[in-house]
N, C-alpha and C positions, 0 to 999 in steps of 0.2 A: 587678669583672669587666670592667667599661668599659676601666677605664683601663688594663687589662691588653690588652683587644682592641685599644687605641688606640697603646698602647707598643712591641707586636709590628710595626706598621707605621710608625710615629715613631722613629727614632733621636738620642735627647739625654745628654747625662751633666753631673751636676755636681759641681763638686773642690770639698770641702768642708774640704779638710786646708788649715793657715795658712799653709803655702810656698810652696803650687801646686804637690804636688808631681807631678799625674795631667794638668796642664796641659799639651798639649803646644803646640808655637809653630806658626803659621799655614801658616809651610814646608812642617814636618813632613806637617800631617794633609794636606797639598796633593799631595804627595809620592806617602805611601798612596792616597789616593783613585785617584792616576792608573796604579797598579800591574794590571795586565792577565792578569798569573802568578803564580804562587807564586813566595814570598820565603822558603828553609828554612834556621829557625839551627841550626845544631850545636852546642851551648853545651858547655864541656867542663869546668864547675863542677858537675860532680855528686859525694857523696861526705862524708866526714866530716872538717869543716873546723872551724878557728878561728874565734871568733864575728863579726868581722873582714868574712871569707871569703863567711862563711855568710849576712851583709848584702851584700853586693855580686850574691851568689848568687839574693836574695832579689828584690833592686832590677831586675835583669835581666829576670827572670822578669816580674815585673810590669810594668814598662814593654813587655816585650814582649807582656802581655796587651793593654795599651791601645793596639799596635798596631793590635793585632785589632781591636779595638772597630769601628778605621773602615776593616781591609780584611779581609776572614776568608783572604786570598791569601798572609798573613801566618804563618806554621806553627813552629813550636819543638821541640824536643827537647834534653834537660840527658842530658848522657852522664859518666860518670864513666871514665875513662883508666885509672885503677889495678884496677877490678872484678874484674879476672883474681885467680887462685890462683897461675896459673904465671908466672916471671919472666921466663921467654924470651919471652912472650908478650906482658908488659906492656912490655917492652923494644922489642919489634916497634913495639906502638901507641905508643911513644913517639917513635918514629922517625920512623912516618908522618905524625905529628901536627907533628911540625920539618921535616920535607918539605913540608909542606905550609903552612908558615911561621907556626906556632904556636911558642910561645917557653916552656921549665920555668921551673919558678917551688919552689926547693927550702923548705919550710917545716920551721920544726923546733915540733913537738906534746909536749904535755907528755902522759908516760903514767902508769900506775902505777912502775911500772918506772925512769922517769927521762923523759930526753928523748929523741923518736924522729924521724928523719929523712924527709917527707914530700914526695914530688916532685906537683905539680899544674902544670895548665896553662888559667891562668885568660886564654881566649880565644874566639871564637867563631869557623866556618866557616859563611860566608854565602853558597848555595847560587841563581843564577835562572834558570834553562831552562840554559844549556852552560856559564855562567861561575859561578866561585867565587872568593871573599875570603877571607881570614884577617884576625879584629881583632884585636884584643891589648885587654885589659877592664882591664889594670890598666894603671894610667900611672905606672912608676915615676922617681923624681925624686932626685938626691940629695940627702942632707940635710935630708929631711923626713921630720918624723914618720910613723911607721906607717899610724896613725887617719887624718891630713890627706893620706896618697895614696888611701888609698880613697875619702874624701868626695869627694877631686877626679875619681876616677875614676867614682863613680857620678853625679856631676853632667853628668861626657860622656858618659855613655851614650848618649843621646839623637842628640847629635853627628855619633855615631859611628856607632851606627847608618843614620843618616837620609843621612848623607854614601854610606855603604857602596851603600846600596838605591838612591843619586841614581846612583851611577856604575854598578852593575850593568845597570839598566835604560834606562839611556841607550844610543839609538842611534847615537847621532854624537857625537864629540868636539864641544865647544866649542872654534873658531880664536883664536887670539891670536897678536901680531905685536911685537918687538921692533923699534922704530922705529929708524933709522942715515942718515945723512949730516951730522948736525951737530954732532960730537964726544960723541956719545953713548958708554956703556961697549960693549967689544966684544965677540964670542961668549967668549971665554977668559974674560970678567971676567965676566959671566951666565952662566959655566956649569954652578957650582950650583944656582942659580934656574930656568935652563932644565929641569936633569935632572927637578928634582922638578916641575914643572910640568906636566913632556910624561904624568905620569903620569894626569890629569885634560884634558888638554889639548893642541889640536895647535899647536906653537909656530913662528912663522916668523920670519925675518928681514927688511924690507922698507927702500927707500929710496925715500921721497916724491918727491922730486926735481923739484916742479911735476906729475906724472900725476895728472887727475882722478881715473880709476879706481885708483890705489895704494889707497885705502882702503874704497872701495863697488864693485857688480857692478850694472852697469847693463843691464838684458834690455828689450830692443824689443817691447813687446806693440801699437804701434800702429804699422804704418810710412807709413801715411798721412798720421796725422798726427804722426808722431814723436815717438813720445809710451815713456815707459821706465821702468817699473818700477826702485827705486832702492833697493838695501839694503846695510848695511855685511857689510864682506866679512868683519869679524871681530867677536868677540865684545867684545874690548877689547884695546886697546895699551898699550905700555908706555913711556915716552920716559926711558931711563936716565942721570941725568948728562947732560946736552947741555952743551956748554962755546961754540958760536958761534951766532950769529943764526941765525931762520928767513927764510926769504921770503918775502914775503906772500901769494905763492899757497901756499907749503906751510901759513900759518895758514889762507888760507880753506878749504881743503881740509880740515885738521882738524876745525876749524869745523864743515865742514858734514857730515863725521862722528858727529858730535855731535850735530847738529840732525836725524840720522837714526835716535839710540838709539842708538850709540856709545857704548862708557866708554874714557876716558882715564886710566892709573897715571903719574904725574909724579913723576919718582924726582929731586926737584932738590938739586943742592948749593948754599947760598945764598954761600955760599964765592966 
């Protein structure tokens, strides 16, 4: 009875499986902890599935319990797509489910009968106060085995999740800056790299050019004694291919970007 009065107010759990497979990483539960609303999956693995399926299905579920564990802000629901009788109908939710950037996934089931043709959409919609996501839960690959997509797919779960609830919940983009004046690559040649970036991220363009503030925002909180609050203006840069020298004020500049919590991506060619 103690330790039951004492458990109610203590929150601990221990993995006792050999993988770790209920471990989650430091990020993650950091993640949770700082969630303020409800986070709702729409899992869309509900239904009578290949045993396959029915582990991925299984794996979801539970990971998503030990969401819970450390936020209850956390909420679920497995929905099955096919449930309908009628086919105009199931057609409809199939529609909506691809509108809404969910991907079929045709399965063929072995019946009594022979083999029968199964459409599923093994994805989740990630629901947080006005915004929503679409995951995709299976990671398909070519040329690999059946078994070896799902392991890999249930091993991102996590991933994928914890990435989804980082961007939902986030108020502000993180700034990043493609660095230019020293023969770095140009917008045309990052602009794969920019597209997908800007999806996570607000991407800019910038040339050093000796300006102190090109890389930090300097705010005056004392004007008496001149005195300036000093932070970098981006999250992290990016210096792509540079092919000529810097100047030594654009190194100290970086430099002292750096010394401020600054990350630098150095894309060099040793070439």
């Amino acid at each position: 009875v103690i330790i039951n009065v004492i458990g109610s107010y203590l929150f601990t759990r221990w993995d006792l499986t050999a993988e770790k497979r209920y471990t989650l990483s430091d990020e993650t539960k950091k993640i949770l902890r700082e969630l303020d609303d409800i986070v709702f999956f729409r899992v869309y693995l509900e239904g009578d599935f290949p045993a396959g399926f029915k582990r991925l299905r299984n794996e979801t579920r539970e990971l998503l319990d030990e969401f819970r564990a450390y936020n209850k802000n956390i909420q679920y629901e497995f929905i099955n797509p096919s449930a309908s009788d009628d086919p105009a109908e199931r057609n409809d939710t199939y529609q909506l489910l691809m509108e809404q950037g969910l991907n079929p996934t045709n399965l063929q089931v072995k019946t009594k009968s022979g083999l029968d043709q199964q459409v599923i959409f093994p994805g989740t919609l990630i629901s947080y106060r006005s915004k929503e996501m679409p995951i995709e839960l299976l990671d398909a690959q070519i040329n690999v085995p059946p078994e070896a997509v799902l392991n890999n797919s249930i091993q991102n779960l996590e991933f994928k999740f914890t990435s989804a609830i980082q961007k939902l919940s986030r108020k502000v983009k993180p700034s990043i800056a493609f660095i230019e004046g020293h023969g770095e690559l140009s917008y045309r040649e990052t602009f794969d790299i920019t597209t997908t970036l800007q999806s996570d991220y607000a991407v800019d363009r910038i040339t050093i050019d000796g300006q102190v503030n090109a890389l930090a925002n300097r705010i005056l909180v004392d004007s008496i004694n001149e005195e300036y609050d000093i932070k970098p203006k981006y999250t992290a840069i990016i210096i792509a291919k540079p092919d000529s020298l810097f100047t030594e004020k654009d190194k100290f500049i970086i430099d002292q970007y750096i010394m401020l919590g600054g990350k630098v991506l150095w894309l060099i060619d040793p070439v």
